[in-house]
MILO-389571 format. One record per residue (C-alpha): residue number from 1; chain; z, x, y. Coordinates in steps of 0.2 Angstrom, whole numbers, plus 5000, padded with zeros to 4 digits. Each point is the difference from the previous one (the first is absolute). Layout:
<nodes>
+-----+----+------+------+------+
!   i ! ch !    w !    u !    v !
+-----+----+------+------+------+
! NUM !  A !    Z !    X !    Y !
...
+-----+----+------+------+------+
</nodes>
This chain:
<nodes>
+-----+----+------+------+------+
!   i ! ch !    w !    u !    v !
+-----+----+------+------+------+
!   1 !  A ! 4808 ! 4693 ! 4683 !
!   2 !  A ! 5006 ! 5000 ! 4982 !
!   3 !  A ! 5017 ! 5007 ! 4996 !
!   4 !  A ! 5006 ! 5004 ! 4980 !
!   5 !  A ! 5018 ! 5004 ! 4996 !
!   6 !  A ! 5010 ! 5007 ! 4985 !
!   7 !  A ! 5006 ! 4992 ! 4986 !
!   8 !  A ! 5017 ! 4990 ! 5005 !
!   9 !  A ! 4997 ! 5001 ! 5017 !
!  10 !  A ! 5010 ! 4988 ! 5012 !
!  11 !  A ! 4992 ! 4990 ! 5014 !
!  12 !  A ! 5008 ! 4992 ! 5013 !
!  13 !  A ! 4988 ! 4987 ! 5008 !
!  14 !  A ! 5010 ! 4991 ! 5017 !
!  15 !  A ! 4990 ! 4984 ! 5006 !
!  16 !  A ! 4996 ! 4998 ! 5018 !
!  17 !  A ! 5003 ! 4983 ! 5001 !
!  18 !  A ! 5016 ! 4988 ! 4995 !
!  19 !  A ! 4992 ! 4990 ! 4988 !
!  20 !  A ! 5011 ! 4992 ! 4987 !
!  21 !  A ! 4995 ! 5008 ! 4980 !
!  22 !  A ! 4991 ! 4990 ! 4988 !
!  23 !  A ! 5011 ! 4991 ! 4989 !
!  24 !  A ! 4995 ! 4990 ! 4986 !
!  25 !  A ! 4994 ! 4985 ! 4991 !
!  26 !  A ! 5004 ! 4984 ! 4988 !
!  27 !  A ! 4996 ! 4983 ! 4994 !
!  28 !  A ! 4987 ! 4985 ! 4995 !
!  29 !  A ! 4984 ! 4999 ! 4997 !
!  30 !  A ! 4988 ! 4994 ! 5016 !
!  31 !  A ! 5017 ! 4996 ! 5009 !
!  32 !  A ! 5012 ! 5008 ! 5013 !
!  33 !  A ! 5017 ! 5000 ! 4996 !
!  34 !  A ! 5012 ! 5002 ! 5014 !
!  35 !  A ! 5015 ! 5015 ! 4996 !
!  36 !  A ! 5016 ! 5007 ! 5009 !
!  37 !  A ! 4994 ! 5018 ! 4992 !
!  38 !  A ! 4999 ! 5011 ! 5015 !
!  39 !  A ! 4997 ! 5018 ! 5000 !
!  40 !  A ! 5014 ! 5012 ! 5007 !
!  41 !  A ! 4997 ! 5000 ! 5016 !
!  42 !  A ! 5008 ! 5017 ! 5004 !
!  43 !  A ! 4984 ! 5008 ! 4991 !
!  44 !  A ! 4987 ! 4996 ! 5013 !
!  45 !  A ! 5009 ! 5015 ! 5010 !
!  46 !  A ! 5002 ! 5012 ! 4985 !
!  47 !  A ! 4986 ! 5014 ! 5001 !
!  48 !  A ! 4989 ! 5000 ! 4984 !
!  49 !  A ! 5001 ! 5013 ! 4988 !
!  50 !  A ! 4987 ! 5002 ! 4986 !
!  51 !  A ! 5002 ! 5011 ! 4985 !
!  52 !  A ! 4982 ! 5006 ! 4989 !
!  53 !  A ! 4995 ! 5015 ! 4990 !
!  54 !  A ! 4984 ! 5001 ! 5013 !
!  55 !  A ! 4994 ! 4993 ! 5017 !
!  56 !  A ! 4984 ! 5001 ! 5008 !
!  57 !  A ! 4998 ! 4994 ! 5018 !
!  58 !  A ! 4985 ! 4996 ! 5010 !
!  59 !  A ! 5006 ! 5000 ! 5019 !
!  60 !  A ! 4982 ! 4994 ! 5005 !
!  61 !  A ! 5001 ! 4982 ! 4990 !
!  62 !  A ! 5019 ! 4999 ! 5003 !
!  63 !  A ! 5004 ! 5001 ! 4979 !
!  64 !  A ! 5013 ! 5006 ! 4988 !
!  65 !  A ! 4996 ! 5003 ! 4981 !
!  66 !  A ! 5017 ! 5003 ! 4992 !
!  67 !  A ! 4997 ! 5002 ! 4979 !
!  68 !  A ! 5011 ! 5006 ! 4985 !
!  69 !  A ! 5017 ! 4992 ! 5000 !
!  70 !  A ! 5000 ! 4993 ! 5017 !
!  71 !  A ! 5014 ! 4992 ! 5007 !
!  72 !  A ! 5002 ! 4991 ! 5019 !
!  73 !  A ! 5019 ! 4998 ! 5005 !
!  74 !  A ! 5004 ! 4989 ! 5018 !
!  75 !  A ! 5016 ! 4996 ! 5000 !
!  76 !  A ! 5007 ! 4988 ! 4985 !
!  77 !  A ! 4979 ! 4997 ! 4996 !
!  78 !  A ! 4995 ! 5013 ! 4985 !
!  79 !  A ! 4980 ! 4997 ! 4996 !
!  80 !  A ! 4993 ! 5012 ! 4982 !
!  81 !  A ! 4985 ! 5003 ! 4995 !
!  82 !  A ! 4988 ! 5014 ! 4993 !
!  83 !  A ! 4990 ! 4998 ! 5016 !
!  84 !  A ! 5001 ! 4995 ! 5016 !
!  85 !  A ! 4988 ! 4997 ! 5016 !
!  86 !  A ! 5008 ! 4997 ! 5014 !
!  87 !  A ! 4987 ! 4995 ! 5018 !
!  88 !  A ! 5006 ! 4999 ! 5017 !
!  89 !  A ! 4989 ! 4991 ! 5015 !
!  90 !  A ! 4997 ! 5004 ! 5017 !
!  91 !  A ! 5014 ! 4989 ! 5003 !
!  92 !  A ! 5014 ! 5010 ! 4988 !
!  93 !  A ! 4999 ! 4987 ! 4987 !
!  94 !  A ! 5001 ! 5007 ! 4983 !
!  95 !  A ! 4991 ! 4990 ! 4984 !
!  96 !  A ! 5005 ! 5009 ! 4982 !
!  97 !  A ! 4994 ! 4999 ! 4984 !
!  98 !  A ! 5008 ! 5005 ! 4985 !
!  99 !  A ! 4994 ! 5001 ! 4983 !
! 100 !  A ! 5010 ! 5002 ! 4982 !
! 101 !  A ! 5000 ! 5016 ! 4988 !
! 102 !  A ! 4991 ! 4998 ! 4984 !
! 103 !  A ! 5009 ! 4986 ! 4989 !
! 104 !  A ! 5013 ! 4996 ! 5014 !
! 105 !  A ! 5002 ! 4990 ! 5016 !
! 106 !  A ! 5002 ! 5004 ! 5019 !
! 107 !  A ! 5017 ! 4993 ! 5005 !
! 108 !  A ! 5008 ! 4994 ! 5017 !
! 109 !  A ! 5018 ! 4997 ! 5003 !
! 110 !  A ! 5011 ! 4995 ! 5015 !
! 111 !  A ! 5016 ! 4995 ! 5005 !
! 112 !  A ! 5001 ! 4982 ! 5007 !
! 113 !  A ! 5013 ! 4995 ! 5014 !
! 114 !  A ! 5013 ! 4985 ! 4997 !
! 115 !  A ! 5010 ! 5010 ! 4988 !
! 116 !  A ! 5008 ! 5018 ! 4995 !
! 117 !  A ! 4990 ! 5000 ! 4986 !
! 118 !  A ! 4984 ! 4990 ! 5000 !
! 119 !  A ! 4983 ! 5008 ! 4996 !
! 120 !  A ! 4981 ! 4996 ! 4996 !
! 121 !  A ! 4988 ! 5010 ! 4986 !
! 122 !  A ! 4982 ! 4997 ! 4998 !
! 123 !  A ! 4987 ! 5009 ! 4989 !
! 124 !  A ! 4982 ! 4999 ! 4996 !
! 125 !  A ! 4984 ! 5013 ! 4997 !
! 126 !  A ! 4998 ! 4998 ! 5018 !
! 127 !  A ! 5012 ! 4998 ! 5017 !
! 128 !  A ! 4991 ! 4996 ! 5016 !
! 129 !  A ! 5011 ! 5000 ! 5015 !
! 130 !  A ! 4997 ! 4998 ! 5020 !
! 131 !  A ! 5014 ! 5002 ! 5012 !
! 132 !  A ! 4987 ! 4992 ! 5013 !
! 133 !  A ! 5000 ! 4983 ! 4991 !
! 134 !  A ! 5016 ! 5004 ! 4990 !
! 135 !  A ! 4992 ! 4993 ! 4984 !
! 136 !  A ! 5001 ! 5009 ! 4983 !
! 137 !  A ! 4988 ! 4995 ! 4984 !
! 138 !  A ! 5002 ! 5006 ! 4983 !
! 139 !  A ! 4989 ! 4999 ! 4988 !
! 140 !  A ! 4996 ! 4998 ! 4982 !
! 141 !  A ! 5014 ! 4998 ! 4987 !
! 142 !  A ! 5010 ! 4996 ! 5017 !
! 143 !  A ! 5018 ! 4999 ! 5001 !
! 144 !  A ! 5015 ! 4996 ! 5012 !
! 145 !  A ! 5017 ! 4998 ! 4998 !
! 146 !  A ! 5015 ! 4996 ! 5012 !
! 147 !  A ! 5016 ! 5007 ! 4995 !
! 148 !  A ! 5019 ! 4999 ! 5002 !
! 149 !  A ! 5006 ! 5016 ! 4996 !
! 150 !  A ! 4991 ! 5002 ! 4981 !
! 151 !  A ! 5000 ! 4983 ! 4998 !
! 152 !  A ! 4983 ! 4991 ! 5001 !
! 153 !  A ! 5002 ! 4987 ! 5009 !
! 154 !  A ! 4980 ! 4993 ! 5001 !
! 155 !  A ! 4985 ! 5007 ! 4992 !
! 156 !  A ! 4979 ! 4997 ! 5002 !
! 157 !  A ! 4985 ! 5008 ! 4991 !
! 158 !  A ! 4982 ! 4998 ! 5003 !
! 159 !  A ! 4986 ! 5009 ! 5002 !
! 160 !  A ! 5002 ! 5000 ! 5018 !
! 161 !  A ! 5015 ! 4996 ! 5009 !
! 162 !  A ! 5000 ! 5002 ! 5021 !
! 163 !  A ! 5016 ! 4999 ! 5013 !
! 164 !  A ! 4998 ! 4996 ! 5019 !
! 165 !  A ! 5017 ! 5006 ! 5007 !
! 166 !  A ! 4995 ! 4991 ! 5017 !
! 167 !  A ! 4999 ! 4982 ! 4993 !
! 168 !  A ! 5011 ! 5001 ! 4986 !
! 169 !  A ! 4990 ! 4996 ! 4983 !
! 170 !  A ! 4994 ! 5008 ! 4984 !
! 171 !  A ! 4984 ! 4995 ! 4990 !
! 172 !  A ! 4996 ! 5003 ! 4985 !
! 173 !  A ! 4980 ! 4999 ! 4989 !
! 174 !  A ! 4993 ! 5003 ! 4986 !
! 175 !  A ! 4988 ! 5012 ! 5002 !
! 176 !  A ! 4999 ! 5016 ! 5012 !
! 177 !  A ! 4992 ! 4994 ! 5012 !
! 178 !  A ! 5010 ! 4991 ! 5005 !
! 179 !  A ! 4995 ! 4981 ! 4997 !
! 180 !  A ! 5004 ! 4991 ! 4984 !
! 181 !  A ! 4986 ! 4994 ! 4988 !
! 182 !  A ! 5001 ! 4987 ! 4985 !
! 183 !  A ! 5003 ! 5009 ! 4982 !
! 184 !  A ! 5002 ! 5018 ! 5009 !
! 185 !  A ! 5017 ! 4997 ! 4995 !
! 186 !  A ! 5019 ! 4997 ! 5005 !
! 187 !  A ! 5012 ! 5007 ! 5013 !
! 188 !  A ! 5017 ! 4999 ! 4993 !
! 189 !  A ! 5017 ! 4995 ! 5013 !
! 190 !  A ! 5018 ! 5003 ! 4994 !
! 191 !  A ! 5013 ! 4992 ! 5013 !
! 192 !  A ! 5018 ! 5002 ! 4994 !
! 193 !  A ! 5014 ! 4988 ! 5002 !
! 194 !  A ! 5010 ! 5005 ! 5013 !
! 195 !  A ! 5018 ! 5001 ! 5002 !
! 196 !  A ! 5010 ! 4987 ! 5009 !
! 197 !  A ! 5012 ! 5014 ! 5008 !
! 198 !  A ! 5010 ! 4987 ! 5010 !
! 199 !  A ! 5004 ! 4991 ! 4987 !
! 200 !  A ! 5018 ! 4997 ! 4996 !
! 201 !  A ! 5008 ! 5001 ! 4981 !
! 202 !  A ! 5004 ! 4983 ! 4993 !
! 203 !  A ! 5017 ! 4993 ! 5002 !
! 204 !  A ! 5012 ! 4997 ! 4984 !
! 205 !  A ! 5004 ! 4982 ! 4993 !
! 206 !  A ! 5018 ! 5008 ! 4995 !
! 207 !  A ! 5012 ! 4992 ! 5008 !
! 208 !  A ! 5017 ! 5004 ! 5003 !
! 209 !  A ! 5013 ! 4992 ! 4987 !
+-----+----+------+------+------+
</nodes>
């Protein structure tokens, strides 16, 4: 069965499972990098709403096309694109897909726990997410940001960039598919300095006459 839908049409898409939502990605090349960056919990029990100019659904092969504008919101997690193909298995796992308008980029970005105000962005030509592996890759001209408010507090670009929420690492390549090669060229990481909050103001050498 295929199913189309008016222009601005909203769909509300409840998973039939608890699964934690994809999060997101960062760091080194060919290494895993450990990272207190968790997802907001509270989304994995949010109901997923997507926003698209058009949807066509097959209920035989268990798929959703979302095109023009599309916009998934679960919860804190907001995912962009100009497309997006969302598959669920016999199991209710869903896989999704989503690809960049012309001369723009797909975009993910989520609230992380630890903090009132602590969130996580990622972009790239393509987002690939699984809520059965909790693993979310990005490719080409890849980025991913973590966040204190506005403030950036690391940054990562690569071709290909990959998150595993379960085990706690980012990785990031050179190229899209996700292994690096010599000469195909550099990824980039940016850590910031962070700010010693518990550190107390130095005391003055005046002393009383």
């Amino acid at each position: 069965m295929t199913t189309t839908t008016p222009r601005g049409k909203v769909f509300q898409i409840i998973s039939s499972i608890g699964m934690p939502p994809l999060l997101l990605l960062l760091l080194a090349i060919g290494l895993t990098v450990p990272t207190a960056s968790h997802a907001e919990k509270a989304d994995a029990n949010r109901p997923t709403n997507v926003e698209a100019n058009h949807m066509d659904y097959d209920d035989l092969k268990q798929v959703n096309v979302f095109t023009g504008n599309v916009r998934l919101v679960r919860g804190t997690l907001i995912i962009k694109g100009e497309k997006m193909v969302i598959t669920q298995d016999p199991a209710g796992y869903q896989h999704g897909v989503v690809y960049a308008p012309p001369g723009g980029k797909a975009t993910f970005r989520q609230k992380r726990d630890g903090g009132p105000n602590l969130w996580v962005e990622g972009e790239g030509q393509r987002i690939e997410y699984d809520n059965k592996t909790d693993i979310a890759n990005f490719y080409t001209r890849a980025k991913l940001r973590r966040l204190e408010g506005t403030k950036i507090t690391d940054e990562v670009e690569g071709e290909f960039v990959s998150y595993d929420a379960r085990k706690e690492f980012f990785s990031v390549n050179n190229t899209a598919s996700g292994k690096s090669k010599p000469g195909a060229g550099l990824i980039m990481v940016v850590i910031q300095p962070r700010e010693d909050k518990k550190k107390t103001p130095a005391k003055s050498d005046k002393h009383a006459d």
